[in-house]
Jmol script that loads the backbone (N, CA, C; Angstrom):
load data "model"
ATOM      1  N   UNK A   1      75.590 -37.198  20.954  1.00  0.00           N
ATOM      2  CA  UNK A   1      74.841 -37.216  19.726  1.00  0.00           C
ATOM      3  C   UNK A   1      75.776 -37.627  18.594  1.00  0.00           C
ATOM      4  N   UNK A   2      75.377 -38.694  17.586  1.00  0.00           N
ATOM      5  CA  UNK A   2      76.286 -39.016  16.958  1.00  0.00           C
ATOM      6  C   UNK A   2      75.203 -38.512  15.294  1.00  0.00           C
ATOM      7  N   UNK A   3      76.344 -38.614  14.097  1.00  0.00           N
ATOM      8  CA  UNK A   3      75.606 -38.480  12.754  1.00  0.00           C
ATOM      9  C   UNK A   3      75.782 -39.394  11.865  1.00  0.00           C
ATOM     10  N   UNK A   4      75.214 -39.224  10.823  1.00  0.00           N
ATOM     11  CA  UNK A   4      75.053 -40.676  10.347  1.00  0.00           C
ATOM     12  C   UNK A   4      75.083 -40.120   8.379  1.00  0.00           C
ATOM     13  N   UNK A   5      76.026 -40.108   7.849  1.00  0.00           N
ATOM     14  CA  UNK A   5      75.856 -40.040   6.360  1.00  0.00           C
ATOM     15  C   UNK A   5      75.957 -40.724   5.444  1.00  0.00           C
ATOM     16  N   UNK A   6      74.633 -40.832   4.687  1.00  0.00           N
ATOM     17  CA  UNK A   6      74.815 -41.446   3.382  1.00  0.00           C
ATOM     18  C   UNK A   6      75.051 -40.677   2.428  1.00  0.00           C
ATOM     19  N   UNK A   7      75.561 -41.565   1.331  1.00  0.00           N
ATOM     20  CA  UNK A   7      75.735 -40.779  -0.044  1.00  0.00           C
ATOM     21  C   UNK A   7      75.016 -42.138  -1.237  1.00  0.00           C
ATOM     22  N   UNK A   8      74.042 -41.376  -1.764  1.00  0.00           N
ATOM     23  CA  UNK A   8      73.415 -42.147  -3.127  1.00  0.00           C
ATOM     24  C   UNK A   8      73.119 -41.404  -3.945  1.00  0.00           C
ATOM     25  N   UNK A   9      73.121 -42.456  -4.804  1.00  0.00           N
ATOM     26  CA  UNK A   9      73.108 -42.143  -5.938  1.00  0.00           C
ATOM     27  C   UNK A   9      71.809 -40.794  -6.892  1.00  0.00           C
ATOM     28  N   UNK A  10      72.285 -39.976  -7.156  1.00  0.00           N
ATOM     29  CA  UNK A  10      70.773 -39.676  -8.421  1.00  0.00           C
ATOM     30  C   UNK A  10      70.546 -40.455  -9.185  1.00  0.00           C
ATOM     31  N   UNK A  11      68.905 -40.653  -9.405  1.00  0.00           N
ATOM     32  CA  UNK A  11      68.224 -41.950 -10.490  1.00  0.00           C
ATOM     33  C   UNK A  11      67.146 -40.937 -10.863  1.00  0.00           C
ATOM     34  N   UNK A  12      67.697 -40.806 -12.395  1.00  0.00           N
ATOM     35  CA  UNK A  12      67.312 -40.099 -13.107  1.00  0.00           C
ATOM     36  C   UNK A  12      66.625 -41.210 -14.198  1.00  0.00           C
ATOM     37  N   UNK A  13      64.747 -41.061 -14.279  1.00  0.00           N
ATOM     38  CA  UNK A  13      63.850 -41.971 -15.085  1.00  0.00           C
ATOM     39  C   UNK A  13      63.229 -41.360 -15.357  1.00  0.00           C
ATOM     40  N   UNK A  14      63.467 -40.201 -16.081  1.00  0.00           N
ATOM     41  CA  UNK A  14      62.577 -39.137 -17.136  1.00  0.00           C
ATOM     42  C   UNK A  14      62.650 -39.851 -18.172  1.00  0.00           C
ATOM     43  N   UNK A  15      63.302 -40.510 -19.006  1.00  0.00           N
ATOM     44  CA  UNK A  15      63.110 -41.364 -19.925  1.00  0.00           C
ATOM     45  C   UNK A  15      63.652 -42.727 -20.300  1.00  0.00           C
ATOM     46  N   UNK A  16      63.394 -43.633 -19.498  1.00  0.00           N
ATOM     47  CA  UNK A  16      63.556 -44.980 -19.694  1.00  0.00           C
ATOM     48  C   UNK A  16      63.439 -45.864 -20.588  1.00  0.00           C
ATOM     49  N   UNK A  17      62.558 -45.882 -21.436  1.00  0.00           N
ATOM     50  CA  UNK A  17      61.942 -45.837 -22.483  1.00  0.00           C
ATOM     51  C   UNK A  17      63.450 -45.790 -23.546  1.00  0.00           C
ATOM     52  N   UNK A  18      64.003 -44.771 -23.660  1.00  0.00           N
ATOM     53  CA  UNK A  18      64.743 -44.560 -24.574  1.00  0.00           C
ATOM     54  C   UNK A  18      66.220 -45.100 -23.432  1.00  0.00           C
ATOM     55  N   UNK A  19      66.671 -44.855 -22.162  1.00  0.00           N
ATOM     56  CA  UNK A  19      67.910 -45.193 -21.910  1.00  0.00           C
ATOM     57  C   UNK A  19      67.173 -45.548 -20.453  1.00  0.00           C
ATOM     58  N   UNK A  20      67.879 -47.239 -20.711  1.00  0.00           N
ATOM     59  CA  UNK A  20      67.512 -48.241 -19.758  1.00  0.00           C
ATOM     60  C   UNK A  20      68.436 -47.768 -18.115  1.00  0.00           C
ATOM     61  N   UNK A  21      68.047 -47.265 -17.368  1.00  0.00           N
ATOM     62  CA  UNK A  21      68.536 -47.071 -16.277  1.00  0.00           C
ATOM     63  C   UNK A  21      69.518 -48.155 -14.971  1.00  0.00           C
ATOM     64  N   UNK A  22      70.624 -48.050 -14.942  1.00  0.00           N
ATOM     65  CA  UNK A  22      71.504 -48.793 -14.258  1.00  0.00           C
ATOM     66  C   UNK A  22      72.187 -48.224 -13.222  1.00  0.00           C
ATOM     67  N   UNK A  23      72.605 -49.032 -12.216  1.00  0.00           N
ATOM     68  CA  UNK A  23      73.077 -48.509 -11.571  1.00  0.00           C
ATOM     69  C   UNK A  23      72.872 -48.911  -9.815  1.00  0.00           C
ATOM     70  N   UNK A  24      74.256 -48.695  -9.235  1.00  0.00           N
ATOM     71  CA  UNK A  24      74.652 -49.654  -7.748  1.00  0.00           C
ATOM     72  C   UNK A  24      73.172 -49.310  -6.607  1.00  0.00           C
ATOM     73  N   UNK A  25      72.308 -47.959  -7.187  1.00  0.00           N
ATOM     74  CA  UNK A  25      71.488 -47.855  -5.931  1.00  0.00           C
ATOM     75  C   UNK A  25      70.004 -48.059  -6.865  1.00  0.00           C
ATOM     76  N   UNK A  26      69.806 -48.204  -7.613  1.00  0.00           N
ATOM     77  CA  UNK A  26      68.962 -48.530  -8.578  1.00  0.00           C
ATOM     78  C   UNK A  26      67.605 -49.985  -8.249  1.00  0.00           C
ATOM     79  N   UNK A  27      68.755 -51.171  -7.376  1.00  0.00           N
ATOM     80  CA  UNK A  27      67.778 -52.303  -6.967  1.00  0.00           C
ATOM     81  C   UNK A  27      67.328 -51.588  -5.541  1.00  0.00           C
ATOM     82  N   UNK A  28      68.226 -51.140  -4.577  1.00  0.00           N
ATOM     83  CA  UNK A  28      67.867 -50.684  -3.356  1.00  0.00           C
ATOM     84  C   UNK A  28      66.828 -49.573  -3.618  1.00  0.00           C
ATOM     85  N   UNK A  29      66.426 -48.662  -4.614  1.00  0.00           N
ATOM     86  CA  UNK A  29      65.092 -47.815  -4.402  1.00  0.00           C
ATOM     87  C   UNK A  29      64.039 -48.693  -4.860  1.00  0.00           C
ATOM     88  N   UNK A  30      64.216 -49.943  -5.443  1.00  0.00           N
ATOM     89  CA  UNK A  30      62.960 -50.846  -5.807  1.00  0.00           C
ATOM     90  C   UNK A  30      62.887 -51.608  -4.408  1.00  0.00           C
ATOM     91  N   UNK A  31      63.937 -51.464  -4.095  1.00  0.00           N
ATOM     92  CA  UNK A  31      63.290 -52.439  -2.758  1.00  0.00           C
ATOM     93  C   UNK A  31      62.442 -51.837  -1.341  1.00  0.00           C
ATOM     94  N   UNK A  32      62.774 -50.645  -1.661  1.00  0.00           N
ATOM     95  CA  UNK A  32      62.428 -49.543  -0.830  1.00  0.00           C
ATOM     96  C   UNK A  32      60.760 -49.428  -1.102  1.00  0.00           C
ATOM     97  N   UNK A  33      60.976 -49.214  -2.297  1.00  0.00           N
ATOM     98  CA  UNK A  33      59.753 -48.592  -2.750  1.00  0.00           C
ATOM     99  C   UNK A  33      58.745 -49.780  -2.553  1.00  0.00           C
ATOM    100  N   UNK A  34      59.146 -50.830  -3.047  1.00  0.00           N
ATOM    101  CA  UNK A  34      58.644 -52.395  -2.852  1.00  0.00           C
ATOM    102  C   UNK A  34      57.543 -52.610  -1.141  1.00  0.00           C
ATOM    103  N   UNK A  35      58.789 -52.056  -0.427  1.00  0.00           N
ATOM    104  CA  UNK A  35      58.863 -52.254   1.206  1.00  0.00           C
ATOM    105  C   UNK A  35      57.408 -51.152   1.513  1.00  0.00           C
ATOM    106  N   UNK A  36      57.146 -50.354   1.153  1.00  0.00           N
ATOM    107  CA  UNK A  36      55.967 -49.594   0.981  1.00  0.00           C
ATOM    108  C   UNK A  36      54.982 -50.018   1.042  1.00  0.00           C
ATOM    109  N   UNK A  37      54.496 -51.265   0.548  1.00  0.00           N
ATOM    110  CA  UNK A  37      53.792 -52.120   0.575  1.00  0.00           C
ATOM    111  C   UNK A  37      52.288 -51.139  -0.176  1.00  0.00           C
ATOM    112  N   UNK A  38      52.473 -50.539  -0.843  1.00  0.00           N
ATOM    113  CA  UNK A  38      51.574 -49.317  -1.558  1.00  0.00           C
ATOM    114  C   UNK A  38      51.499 -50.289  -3.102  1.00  0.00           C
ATOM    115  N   UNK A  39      50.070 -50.524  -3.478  1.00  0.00           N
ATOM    116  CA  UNK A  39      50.330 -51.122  -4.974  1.00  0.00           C
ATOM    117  C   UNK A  39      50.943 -50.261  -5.851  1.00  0.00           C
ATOM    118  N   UNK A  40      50.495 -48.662  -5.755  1.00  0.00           N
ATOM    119  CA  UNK A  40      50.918 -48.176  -7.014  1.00  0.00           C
ATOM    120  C   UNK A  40      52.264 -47.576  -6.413  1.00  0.00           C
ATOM    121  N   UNK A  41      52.970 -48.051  -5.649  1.00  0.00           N
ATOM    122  CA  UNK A  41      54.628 -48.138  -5.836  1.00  0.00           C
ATOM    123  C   UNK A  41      55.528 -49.041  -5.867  1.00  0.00           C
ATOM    124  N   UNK A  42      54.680 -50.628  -6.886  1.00  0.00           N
ATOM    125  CA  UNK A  42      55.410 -51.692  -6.875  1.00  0.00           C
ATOM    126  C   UNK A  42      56.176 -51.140  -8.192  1.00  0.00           C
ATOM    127  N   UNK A  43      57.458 -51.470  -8.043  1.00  0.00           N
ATOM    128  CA  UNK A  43      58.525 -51.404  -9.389  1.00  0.00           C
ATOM    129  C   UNK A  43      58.543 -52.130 -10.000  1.00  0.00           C
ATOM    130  N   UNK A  44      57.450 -53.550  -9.870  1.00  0.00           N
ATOM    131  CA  UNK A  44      57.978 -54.756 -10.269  1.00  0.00           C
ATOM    132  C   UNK A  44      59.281 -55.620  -9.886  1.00  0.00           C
ATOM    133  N   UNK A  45      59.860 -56.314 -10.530  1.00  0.00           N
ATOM    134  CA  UNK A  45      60.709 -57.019  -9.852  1.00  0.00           C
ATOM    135  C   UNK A  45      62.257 -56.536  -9.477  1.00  0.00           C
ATOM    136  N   UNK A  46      62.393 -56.980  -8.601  1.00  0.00           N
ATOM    137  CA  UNK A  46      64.041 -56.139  -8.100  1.00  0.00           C
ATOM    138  C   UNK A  46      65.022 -56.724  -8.604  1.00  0.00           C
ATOM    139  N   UNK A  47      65.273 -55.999  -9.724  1.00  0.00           N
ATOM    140  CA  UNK A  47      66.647 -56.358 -10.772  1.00  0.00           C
ATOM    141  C   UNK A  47      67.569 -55.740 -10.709  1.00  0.00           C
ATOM    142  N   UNK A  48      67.177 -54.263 -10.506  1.00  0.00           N
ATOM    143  CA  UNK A  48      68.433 -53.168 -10.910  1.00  0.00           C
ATOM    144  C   UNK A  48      68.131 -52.481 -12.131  1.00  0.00           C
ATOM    145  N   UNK A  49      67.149 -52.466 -12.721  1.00  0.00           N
ATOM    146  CA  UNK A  49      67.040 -51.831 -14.150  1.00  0.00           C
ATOM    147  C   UNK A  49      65.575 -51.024 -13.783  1.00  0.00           C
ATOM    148  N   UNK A  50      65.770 -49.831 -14.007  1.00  0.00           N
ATOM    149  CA  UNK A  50      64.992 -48.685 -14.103  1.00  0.00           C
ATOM    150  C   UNK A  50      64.409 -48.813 -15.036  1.00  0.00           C
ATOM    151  N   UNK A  51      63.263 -49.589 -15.446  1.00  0.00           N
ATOM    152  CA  UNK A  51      62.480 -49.036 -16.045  1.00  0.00           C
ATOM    153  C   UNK A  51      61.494 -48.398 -16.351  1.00  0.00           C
ATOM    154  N   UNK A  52      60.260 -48.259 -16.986  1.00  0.00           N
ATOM    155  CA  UNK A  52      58.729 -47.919 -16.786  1.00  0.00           C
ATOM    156  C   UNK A  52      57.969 -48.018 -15.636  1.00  0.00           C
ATOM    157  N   UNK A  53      58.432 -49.187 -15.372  1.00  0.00           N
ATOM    158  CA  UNK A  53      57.564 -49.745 -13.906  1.00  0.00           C
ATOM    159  C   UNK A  53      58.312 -48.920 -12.735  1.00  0.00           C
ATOM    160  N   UNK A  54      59.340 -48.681 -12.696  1.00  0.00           N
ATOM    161  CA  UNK A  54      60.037 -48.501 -11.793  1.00  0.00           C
ATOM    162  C   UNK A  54      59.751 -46.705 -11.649  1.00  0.00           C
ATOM    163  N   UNK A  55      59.796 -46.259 -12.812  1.00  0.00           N
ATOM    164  CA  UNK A  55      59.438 -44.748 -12.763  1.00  0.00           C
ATOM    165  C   UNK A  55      57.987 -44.123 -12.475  1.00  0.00           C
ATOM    166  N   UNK A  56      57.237 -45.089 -13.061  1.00  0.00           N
ATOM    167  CA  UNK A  56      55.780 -44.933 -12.660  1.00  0.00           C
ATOM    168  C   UNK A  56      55.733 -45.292 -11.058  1.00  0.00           C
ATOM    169  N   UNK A  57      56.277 -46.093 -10.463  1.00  0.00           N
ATOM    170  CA  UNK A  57      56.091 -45.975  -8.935  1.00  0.00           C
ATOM    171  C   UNK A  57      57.119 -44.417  -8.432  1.00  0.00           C
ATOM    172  N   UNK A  58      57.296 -44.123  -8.873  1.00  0.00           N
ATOM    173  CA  UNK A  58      58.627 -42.955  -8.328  1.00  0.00           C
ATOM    174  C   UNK A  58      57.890 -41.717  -8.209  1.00  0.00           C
ATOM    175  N   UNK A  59      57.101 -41.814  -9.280  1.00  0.00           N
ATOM    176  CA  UNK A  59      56.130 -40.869  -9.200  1.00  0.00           C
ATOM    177  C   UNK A  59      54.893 -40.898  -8.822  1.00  0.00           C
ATOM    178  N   UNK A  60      54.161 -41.631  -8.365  1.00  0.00           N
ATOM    179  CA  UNK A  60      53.150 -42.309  -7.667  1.00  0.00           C
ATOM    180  C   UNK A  60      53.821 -41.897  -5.971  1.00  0.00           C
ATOM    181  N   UNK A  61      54.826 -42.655  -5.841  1.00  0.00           N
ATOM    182  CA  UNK A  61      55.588 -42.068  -4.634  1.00  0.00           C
ATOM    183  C   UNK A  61      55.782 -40.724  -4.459  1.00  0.00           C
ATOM    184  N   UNK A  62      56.329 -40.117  -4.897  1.00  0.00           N
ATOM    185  CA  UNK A  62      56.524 -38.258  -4.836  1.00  0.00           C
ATOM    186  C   UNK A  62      55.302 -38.150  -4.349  1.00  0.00           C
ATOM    187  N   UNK A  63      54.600 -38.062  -5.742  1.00  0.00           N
ATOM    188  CA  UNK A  63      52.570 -37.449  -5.461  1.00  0.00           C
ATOM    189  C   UNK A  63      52.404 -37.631  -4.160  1.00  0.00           C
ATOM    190  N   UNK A  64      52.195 -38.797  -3.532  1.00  0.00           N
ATOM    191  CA  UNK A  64      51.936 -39.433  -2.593  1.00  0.00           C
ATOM    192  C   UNK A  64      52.549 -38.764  -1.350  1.00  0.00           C
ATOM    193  N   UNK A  65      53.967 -37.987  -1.316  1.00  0.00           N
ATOM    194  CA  UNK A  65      54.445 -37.678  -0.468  1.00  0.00           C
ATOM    195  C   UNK A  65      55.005 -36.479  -0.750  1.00  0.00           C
ATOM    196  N   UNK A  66      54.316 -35.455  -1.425  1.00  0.00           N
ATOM    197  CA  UNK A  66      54.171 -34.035  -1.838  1.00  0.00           C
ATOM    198  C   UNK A  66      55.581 -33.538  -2.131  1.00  0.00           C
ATOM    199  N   UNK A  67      56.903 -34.621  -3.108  1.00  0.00           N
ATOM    200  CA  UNK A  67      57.687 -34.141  -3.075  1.00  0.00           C
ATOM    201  C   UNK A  67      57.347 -33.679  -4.655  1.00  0.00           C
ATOM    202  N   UNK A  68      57.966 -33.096  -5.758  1.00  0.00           N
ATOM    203  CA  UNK A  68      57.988 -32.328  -6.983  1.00  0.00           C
ATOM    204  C   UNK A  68      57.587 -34.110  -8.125  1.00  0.00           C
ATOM    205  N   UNK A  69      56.661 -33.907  -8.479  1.00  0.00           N
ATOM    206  CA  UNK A  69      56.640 -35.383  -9.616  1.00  0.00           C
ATOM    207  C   UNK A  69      57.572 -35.050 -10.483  1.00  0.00           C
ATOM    208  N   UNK A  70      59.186 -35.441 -10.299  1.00  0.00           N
ATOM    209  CA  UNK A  70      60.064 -35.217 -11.477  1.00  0.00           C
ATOM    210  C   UNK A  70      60.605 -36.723 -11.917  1.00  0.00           C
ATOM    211  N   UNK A  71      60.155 -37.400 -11.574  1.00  0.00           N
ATOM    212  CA  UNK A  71      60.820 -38.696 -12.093  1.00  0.00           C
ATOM    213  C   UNK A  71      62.644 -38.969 -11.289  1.00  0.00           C
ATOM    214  N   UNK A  72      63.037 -38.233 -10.771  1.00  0.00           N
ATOM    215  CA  UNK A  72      64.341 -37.924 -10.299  1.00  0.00           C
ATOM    216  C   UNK A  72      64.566 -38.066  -8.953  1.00  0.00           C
ATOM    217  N   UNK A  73      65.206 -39.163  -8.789  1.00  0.00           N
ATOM    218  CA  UNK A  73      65.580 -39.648  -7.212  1.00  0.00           C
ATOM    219  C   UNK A  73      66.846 -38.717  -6.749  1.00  0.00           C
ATOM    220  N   UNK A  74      66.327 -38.154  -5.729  1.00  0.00           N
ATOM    221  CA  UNK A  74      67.861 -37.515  -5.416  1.00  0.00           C
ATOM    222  C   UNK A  74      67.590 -37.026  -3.795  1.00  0.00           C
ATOM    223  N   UNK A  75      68.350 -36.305  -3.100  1.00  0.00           N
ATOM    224  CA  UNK A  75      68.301 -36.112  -2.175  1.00  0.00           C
ATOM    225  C   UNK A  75      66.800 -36.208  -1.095  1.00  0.00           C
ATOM    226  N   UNK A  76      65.840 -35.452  -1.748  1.00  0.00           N
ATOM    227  CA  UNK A  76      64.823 -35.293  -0.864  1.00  0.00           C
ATOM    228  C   UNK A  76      63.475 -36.654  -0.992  1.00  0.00           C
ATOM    229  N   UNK A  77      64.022 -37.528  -2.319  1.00  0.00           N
ATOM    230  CA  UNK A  77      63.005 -38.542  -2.549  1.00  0.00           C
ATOM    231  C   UNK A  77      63.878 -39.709  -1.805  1.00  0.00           C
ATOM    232  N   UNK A  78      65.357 -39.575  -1.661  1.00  0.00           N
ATOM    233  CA  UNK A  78      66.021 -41.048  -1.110  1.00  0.00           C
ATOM    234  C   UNK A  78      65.068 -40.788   1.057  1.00  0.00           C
ATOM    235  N   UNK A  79      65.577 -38.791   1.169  1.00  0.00           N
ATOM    236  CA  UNK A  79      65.291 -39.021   2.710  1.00  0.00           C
ATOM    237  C   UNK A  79      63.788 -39.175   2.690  1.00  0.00           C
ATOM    238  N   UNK A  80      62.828 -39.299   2.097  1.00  0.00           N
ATOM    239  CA  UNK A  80      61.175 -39.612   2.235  1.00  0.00           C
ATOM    240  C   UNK A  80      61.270 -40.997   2.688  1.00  0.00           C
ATOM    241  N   UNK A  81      62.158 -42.093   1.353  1.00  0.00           N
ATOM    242  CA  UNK A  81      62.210 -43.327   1.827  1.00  0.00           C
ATOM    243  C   UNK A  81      62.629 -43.865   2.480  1.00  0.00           C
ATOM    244  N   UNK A  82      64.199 -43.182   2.905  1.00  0.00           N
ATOM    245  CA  UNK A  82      65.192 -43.598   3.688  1.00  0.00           C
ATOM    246  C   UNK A  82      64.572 -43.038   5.057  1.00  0.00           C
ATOM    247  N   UNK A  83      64.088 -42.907   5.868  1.00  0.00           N
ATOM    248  CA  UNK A  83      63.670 -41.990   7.047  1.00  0.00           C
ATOM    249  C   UNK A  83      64.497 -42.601   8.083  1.00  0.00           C
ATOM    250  N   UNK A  84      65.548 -41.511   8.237  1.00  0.00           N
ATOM    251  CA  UNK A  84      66.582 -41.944   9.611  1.00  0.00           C
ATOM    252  C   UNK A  84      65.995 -41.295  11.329  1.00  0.00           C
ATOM    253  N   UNK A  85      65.707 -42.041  12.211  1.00  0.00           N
ATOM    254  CA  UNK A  85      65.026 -41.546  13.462  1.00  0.00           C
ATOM    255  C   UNK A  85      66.166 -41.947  14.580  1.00  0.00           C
ATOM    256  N   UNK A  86      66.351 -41.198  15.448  1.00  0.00           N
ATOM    257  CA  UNK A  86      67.313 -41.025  16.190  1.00  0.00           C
ATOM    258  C   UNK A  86      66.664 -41.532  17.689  1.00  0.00           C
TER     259      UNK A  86
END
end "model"
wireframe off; spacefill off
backbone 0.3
color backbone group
């Protein structure tokens, strides 16, 4: 049996609006979320910038997958998307 760890980033889009969100894992949860193929979790386009669009799918996503609607990517919203199967 072997293990397998990632480490990413928290993406924090409680307010975008006021501070434009950046950052190395930032295009990879749009692409993720993208890959969903769910309309109301398109981010719009995969740039790397957290914005509105990008937070409104984050939370559309959570809802969707009964994790806490906090706007806040972190451990339990990366493993919903990330789903590692052995």
């Amino acid at each position: 049996m072997s293990s397998v760890t990632v480490n990413m980033d928290f993406i924090d889009l409680r307010n975008p609006d006021r501070t434009l969100v950046l950052g190395r894992h930032v295009d990879n949860l749009q692409g993720l979320l993208k890959a969903g193929r769910n309309p109301a979790w398109d981010p719009g386009p995969i740039d790397g910038r957290g914005g509105a669009r990008t937070k409104a799918a984050v939370l559309a996503f959570q809802g969707a997958n009964s994790l806490d609607q906090d706007a806040i990517v972190g451990p339990l919203t990366w493993g919903t998307l990330i789903p590692f199967r052995s």
